[in-house]
C-alpha positions as CSV (number, residue, x, y, z in Angstrom):
1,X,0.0,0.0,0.0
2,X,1.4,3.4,-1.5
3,X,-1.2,6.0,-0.2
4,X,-4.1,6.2,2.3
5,X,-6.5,8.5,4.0
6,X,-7.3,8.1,7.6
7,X,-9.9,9.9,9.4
8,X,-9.4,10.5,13.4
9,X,-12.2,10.8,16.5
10,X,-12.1,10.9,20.3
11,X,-14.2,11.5,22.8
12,X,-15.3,10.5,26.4
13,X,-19.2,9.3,25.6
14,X,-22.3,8.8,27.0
15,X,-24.6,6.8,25.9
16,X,-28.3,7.2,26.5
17,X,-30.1,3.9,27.4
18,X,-33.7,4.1,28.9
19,X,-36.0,1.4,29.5
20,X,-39.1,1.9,28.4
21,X,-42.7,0.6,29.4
22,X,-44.7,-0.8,26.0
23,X,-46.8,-3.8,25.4
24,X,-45.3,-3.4,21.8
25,X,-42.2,-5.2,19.8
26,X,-39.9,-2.5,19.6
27,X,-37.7,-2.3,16.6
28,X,-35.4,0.2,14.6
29,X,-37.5,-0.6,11.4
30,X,-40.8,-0.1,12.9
31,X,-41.3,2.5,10.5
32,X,-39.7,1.3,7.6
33,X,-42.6,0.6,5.6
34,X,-45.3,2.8,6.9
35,X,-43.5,6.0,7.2
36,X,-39.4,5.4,5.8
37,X,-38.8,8.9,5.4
38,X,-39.5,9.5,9.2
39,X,-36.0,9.9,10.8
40,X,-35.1,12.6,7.8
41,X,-38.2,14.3,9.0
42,X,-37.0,14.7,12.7
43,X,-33.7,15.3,11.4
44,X,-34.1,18.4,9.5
45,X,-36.8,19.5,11.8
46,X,-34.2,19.4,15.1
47,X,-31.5,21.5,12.5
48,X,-33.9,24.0,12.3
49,X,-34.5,24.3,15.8
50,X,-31.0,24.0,16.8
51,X,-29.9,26.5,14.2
52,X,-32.5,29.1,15.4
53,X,-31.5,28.5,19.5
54,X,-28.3,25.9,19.7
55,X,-29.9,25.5,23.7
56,X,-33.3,23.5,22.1
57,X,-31.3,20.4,21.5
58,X,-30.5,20.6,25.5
59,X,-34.0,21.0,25.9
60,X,-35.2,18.7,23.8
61,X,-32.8,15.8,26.0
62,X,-34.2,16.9,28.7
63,X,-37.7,16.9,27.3
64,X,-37.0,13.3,26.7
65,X,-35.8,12.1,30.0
66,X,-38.2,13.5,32.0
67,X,-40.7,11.7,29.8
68,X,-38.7,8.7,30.2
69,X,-38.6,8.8,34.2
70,X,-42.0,8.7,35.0
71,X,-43.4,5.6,33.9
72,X,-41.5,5.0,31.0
73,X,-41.0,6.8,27.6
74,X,-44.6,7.1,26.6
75,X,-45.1,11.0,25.8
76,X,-47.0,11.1,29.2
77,X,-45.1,14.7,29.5
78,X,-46.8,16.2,26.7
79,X,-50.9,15.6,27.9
80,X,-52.7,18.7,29.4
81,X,-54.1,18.4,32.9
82,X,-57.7,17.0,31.8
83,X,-60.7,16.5,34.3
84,X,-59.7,12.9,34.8
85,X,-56.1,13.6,35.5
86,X,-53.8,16.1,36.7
87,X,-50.7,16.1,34.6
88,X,-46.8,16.2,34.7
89,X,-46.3,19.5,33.2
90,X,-46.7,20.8,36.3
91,X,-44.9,19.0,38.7
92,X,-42.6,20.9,40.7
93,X,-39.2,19.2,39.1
94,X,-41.0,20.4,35.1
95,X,-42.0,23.8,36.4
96,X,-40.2,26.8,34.5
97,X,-38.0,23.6,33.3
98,X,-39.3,21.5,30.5
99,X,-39.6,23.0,27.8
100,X,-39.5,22.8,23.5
101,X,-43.3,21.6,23.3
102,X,-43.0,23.3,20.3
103,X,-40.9,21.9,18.3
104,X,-42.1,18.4,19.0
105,X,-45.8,19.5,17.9
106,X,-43.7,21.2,14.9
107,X,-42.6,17.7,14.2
108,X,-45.6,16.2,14.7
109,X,-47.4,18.2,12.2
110,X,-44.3,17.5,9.5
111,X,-44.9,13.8,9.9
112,X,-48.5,13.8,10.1
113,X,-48.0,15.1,6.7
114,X,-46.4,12.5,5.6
115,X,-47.9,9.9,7.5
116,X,-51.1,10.6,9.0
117,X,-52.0,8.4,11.9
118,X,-48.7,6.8,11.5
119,X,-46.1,7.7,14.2
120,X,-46.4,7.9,18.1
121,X,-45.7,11.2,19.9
122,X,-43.5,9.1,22.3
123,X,-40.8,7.6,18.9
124,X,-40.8,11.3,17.7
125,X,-39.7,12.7,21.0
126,X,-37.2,9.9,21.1
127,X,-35.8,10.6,17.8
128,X,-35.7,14.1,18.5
129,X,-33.4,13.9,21.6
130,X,-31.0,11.4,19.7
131,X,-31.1,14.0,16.8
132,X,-30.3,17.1,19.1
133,X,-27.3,15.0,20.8
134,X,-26.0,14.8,17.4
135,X,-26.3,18.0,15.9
136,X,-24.3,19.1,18.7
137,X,-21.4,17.0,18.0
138,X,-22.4,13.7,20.7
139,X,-23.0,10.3,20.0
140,X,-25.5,9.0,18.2
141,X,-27.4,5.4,19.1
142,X,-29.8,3.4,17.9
143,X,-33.6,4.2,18.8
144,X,-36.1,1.3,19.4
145,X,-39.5,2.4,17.6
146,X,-42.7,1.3,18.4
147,X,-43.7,2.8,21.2
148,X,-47.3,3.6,22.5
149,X,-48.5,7.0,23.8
150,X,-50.0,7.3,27.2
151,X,-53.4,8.2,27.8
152,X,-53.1,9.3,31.1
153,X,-50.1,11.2,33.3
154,X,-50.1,11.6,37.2
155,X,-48.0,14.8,38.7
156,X,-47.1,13.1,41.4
157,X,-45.3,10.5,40.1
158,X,-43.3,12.7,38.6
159,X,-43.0,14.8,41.9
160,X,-41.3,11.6,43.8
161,X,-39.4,10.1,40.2
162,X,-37.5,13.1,39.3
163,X,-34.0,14.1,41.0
164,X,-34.4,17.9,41.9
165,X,-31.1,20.2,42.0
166,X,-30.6,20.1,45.6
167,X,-30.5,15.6,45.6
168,X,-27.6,13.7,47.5
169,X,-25.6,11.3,46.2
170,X,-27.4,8.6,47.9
171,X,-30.6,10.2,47.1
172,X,-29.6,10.2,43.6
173,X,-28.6,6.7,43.3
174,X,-31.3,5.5,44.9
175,X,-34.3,7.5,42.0
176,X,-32.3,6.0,39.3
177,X,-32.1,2.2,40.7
178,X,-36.3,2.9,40.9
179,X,-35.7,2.9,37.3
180,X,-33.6,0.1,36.8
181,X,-30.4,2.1,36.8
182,X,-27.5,1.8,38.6
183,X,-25.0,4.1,40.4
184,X,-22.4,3.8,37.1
185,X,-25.9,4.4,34.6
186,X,-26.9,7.7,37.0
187,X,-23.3,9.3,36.6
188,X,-23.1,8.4,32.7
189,X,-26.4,10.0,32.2
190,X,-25.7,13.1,34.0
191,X,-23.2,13.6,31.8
192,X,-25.6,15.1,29.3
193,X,-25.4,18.2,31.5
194,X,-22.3,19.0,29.1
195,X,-25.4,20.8,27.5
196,X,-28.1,22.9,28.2
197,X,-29.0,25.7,30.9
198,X,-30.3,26.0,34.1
199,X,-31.9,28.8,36.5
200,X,-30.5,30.7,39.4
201,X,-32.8,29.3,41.6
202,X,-31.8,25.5,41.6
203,X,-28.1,26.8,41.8
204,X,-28.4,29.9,44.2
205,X,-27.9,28.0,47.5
206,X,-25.2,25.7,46.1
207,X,-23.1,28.7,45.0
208,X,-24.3,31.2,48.3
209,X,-24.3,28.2,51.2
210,X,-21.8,25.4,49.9
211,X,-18.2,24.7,50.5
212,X,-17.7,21.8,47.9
213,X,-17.4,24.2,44.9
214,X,-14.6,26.5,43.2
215,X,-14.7,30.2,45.0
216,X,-14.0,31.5,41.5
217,X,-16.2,29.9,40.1
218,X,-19.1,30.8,42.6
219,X,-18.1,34.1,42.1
220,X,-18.7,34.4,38.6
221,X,-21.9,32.7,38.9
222,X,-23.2,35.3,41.7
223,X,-23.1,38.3,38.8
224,X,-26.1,36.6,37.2
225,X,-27.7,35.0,40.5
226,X,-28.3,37.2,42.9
227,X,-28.5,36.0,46.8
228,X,-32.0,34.7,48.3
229,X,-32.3,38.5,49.9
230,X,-32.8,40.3,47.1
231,X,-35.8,38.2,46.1
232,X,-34.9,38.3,41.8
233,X,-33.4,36.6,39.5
234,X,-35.1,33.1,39.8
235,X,-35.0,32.7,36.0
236,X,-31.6,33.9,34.9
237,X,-29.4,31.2,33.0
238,X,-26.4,30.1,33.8
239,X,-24.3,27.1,31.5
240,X,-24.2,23.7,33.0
241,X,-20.9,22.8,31.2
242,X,-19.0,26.8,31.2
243,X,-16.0,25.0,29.0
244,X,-18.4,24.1,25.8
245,X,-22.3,24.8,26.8
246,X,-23.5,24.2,23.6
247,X,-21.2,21.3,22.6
248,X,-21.9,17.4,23.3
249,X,-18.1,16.3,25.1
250,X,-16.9,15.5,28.2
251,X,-16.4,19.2,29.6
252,X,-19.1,18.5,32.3
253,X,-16.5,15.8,33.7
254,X,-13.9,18.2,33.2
255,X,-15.9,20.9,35.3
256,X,-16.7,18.2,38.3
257,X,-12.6,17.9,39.3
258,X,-12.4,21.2,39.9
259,X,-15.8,21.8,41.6
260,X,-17.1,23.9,38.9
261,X,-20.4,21.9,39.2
262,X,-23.4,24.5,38.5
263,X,-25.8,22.7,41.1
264,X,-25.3,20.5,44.3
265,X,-26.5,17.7,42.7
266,X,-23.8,18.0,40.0
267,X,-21.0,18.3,42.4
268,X,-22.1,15.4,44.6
269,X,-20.8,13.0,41.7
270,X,-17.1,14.3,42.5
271,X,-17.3,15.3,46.2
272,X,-15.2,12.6,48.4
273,X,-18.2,9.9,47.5
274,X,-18.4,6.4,45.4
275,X,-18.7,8.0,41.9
276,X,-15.4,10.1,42.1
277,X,-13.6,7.4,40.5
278,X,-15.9,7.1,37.3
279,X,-15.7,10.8,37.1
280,X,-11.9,10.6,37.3
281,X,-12.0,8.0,35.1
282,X,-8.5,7.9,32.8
283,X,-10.5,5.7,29.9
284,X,-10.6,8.2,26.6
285,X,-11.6,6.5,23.5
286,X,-10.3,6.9,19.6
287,X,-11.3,5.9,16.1
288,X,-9.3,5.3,13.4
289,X,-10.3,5.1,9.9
290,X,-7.6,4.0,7.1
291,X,-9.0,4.0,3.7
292,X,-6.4,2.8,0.9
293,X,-6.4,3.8,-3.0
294,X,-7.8,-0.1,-3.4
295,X,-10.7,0.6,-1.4
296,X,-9.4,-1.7,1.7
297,X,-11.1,-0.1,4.8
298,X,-8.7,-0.7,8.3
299,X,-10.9,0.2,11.5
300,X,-9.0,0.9,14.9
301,X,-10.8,1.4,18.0
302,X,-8.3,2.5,20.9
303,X,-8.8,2.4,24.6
304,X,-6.2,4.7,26.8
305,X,-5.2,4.2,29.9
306,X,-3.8,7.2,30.7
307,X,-6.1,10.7,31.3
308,X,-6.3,13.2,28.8
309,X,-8.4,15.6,27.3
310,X,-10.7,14.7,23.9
311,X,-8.3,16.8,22.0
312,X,-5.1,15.0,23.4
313,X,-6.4,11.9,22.4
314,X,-7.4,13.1,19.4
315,X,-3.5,14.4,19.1
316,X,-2.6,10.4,19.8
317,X,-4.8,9.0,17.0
318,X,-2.6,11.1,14.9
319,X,0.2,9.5,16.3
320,X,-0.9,6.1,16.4
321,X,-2.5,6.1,13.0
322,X,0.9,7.4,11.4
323,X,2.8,4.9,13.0
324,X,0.8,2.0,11.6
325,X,0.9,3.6,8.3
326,X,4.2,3.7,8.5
327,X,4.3,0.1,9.5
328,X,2.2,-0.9,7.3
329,X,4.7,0.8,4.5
330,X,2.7,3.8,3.2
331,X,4.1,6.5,1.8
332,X,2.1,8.9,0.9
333,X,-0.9,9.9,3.3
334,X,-3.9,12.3,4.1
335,X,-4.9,12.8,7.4
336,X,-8.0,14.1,8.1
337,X,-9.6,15.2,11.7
338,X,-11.8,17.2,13.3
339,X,-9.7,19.4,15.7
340,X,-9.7,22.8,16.7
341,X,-7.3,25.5,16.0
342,X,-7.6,26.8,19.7
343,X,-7.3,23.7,21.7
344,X,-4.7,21.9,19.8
345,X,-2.6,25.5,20.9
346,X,-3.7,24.9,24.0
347,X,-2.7,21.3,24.4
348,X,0.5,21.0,22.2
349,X,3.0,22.5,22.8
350,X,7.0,22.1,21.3
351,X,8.2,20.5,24.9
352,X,5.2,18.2,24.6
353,X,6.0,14.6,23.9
354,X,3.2,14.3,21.4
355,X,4.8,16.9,19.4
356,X,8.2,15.2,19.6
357,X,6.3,11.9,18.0
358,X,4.6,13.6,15.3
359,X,8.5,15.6,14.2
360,X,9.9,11.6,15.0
361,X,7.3,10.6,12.4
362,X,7.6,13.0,9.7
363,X,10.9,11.7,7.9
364,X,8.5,8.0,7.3
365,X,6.5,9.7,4.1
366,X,7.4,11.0,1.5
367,X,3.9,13.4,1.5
368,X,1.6,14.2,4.0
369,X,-1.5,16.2,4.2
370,X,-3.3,16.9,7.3
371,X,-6.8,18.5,7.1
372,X,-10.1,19.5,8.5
373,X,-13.5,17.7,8.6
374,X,-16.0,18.6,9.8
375,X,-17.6,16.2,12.6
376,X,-20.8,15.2,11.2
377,X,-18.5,14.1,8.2
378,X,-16.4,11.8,10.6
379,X,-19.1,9.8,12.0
380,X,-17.5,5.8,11.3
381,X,-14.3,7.0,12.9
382,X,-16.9,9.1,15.7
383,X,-19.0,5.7,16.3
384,X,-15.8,3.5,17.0
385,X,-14.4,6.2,19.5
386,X,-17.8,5.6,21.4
387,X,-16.9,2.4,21.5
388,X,-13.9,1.8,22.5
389,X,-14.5,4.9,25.2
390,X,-16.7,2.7,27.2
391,X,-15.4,-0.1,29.5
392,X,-16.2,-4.1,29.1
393,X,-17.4,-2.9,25.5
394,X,-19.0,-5.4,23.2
395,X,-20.4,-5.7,20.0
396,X,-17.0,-4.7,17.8
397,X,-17.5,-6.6,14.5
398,X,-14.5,-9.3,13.1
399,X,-13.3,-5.8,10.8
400,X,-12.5,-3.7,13.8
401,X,-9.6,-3.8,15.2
402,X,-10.0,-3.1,19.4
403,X,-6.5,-2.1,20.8
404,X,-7.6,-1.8,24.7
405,X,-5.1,0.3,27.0
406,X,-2.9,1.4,24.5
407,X,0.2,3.0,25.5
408,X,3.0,5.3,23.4
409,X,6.2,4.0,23.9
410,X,8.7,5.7,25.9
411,X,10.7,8.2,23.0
412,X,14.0,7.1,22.9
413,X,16.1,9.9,24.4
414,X,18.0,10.4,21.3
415,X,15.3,11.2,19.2
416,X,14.3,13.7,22.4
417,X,18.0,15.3,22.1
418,X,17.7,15.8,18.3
419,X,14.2,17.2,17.9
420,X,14.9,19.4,20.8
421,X,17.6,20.6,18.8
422,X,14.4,22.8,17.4
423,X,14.3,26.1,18.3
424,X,11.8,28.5,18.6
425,X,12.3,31.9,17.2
426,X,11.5,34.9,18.5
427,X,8.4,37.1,16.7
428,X,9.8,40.5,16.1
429,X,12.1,40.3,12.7
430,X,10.0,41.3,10.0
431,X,11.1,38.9,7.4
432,X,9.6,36.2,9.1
433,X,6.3,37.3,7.8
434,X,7.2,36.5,4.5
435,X,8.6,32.8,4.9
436,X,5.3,32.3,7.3
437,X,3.0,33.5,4.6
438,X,4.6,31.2,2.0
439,X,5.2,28.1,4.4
440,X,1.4,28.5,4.9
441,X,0.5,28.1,1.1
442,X,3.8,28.1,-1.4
443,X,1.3,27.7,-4.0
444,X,-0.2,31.4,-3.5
445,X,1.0,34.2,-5.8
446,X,4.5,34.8,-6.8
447,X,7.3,34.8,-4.0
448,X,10.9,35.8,-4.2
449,X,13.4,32.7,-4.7
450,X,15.3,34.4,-1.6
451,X,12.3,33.4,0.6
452,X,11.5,30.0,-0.4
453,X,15.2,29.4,-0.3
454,X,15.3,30.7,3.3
455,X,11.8,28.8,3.7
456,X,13.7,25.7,3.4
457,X,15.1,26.0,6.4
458,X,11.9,26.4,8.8
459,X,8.6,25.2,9.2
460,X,5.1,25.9,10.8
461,X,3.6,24.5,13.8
462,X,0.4,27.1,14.8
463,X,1.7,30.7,14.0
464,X,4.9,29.7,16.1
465,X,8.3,29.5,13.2
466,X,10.7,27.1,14.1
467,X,14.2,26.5,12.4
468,X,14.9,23.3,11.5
469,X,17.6,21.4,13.3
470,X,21.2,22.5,12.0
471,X,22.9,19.7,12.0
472,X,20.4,17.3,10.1
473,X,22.0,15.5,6.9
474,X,19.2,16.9,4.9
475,X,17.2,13.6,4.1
476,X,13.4,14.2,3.1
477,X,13.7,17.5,3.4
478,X,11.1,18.3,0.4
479,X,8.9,15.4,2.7
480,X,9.4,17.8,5.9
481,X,7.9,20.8,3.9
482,X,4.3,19.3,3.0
483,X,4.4,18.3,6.3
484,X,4.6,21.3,8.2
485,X,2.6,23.1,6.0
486,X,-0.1,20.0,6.6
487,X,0.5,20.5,10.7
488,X,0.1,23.9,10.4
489,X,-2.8,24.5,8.4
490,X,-4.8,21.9,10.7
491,X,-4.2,24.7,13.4
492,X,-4.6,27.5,12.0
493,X,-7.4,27.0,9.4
494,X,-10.0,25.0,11.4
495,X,-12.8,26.6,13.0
């Protein structure tokens, strides 16, 4: 194999299983005769809705789950109060909470249209929340249909089913084993608070009263909360996850070991009780995708056992995935991934060991390209990092390849020396703005030969120049060009 293309994901995932009270056979093809156009229906519906307020596929989920947790997901949260029965809207946990009512009826109506009489409220609200996960960059997962709307709804069921702000650890363990789900289930699931808002007033005592929380942090929240004296601000909004509010990841986590959970109940996962470990937990998953020229497809799924951030392990795929190109004897490559200019900055840095593979690995091809795709492009590579994120996973078919608790090597120390031998150069000399400018597209316009003679000398990594080590003998040097140009244009082009 000459050439090849590999696509990179990781992420720390949840994954959203409910059980779900029906008399009927639930399938994924329900539908697939009566109504096949039915998930595209949701689909576009949800963009729309996400497009117009990103926060409605937060709402949505939510939507969703406190369907779920009262009797089952059977769209008992949408029925008015009637005279037979009093509702759920109402219950105190859905007051000035639930909401997005519209845009399931919106949905409705769409599929009615296609379908008259066809699909139950309950499988649209279902495919809804999976939908909204999605669009904002989670995991997707495989909905059942064939569920059977209620008829009736009690308030206060969902009164004594639904965890308020202010539960305990034990408190919340013990609502979700009522529903079949244990203490590892309950701090997976709260994990979709990596989305979504919530109100001053199930947060003002945790950030005014409590001690298990980051003083900074509870400052910054007290701008838009005001304390219990002042008697306002009940319905100001504050992020559940502040590092990505409006992005599906594992920032929530993130948040939790450094008690910058929004409400008491979110900090009681991480607070010196049984669930500190999960939240700690080191397991970070990737997918690898290796497409050659032939059309052979290699699929990697890759456990690590060492903490990092979804960005660093995103970093590592890049690593790994070169090296078995290289191993596999490739040549020529394009690499394409879906990381951000801003946190690969963040995260690599030239003393960084990551950054020491990647300039070990750079001599091995004789052309590399490294660019952006977008995530919803990426999903096979997306779907094995899910995966292989989760412990004890099954279900892998014979084509994927599960490494489980994969280490990098130690670097020789050689290699260390010599790429150390790097050096940074200072910003302030204005002919560096030429050899930048050209190092970030030779192609572009027409360049004096003394710059892309001196340009032979440097390379790109972010906006940062670095000369290339002095005493090198030279080899692949045309090879170490495309590369740094590759490196840096996935930093400083992506969004």
């Amino acid at each position: 194999m000459a050439s090849a293309v590999f696509q990179i994901f990781a992420i720390l995932s949840v994954i959203f299983l409910f059980a779900c009270a029906t008399n009927a056979q639930l399938s994924p093809s329900f539908y697939s005769s009566t109504c096949p156009n039915l998930q595209g229906i949701v689909r576009n519906a949800m963009r729309q809705a996400i497009s117009k307020e990103p926060r409605m596929g937060a709402s949505i989920l939510r939507l969703f789950f406190h369907d779920c947790f009262v009797n089952g997901c059977d769209a008992s949260v949408l029925l008015d109060d009637t005279n037979s029965f009093t509702g759920e809207k109402n219950a105190f946990p859905n007051q000035n909470s639930i909401r997005g009512f519209e845009v399931i009826d919106t949905i409705k109506s769409n599929v009615e249209a296609a379908c008259s009489g066809t699909v139950s409220c309950a499988d649209i609200l279902a495919l809804a929340a999976r939908e909204g996960v999605l669009l904002l960059g989670g995991p997707s997962w495989t909905v059942p249909l064939g569920r059977r709307d209620a008829t009736t709804a009690s308030q206060s069921t969902a009164n004594s089913n639904l965890p308020p702000p202010t539960a305990s650890l034990s408190t919340l363990i013990s609502l979700f084993a009522a529903q079949g789900l244990n203490a590892r289930d309950m701090t997976a699931l709260s994990g979709a608070h990596t989305i979504g808002q919530a109100r001053c007033s199930s947060f003002r005592t945790h950030i005014y009263n409590e001690t298990n929380i980051n003083p900074n942090f509870a400052t910054l929240r007290k701008r838009t909360c005001p304390g219990p004296a002042s008697g306002t601000g009940d319905n100001n909004l504050a992020p559940l996850d502040i590092l990505s509010p409006n992005r599906f990841d594992n920032g929530y986590f993130q948040d939790l070991l450094v008690r910058r959970g929004l409400m008491h109940s979110d900090q009681e996962l991480f607070n010196g009780g049984s669930q500190d470990a999960l939240v700690r937990k080191e397991s970070v998953g990737a997918g690898i995708v290796i497409y050659s020229p032939s059309g052979v497809v290699t699929k990697m799924a890759i456990t690590f056992s060492s903490q990092c951030t979804n960005n660093k392990a995103k970093f590592k795929a890049l690593v790994i995935g070169l090296r078995t190109l290289k191993d596999m004897g490739v040549t020529r490559v394009k690499v394409l991934g879906d990381s951000s200019k801003q946190r690969i900055q963040r995260n690599i840095t030239s003393g960084d060991d990551l950054f020491i593979y990647v300039q070990e690995l750079v001599n091995a091809f004789e052309f590399i390209q490294v660019s952006h795709i977008p995530i919803e492009e990426n999903r096979e590579a997306d779907s094995l990092a899910q995966q292989a994120s989760l412990p004890d996973i099954e279900g892998f078919d014979e084509s994927v390849i599960h490494i489980k608790t994969y280490k990098l090597k130690p670097l020789d120390e050689k290699v260390k020396a010599e790429v150390h031998k790097y050096s940074i150069l200072t910003q302030d000399i204005d002919w560096r703005k030429e050899i930048k400018e050209y190092l970030k597209d030779p192609l572009k316009g027409k360049v004096p030969a003394k710059v892309r003679l001196a340009a032979t000398r440097y390379f790109l990594m972010g906006s940062k120049l670095y000369r290339k080590d002095p005493k090198a003998n030279g080899q692949v040097e045309a090879s170490n060009k495309v590369i740094s140009k590759g490196i840096a244009k996935m930093v400083d082009e992506n969004p």
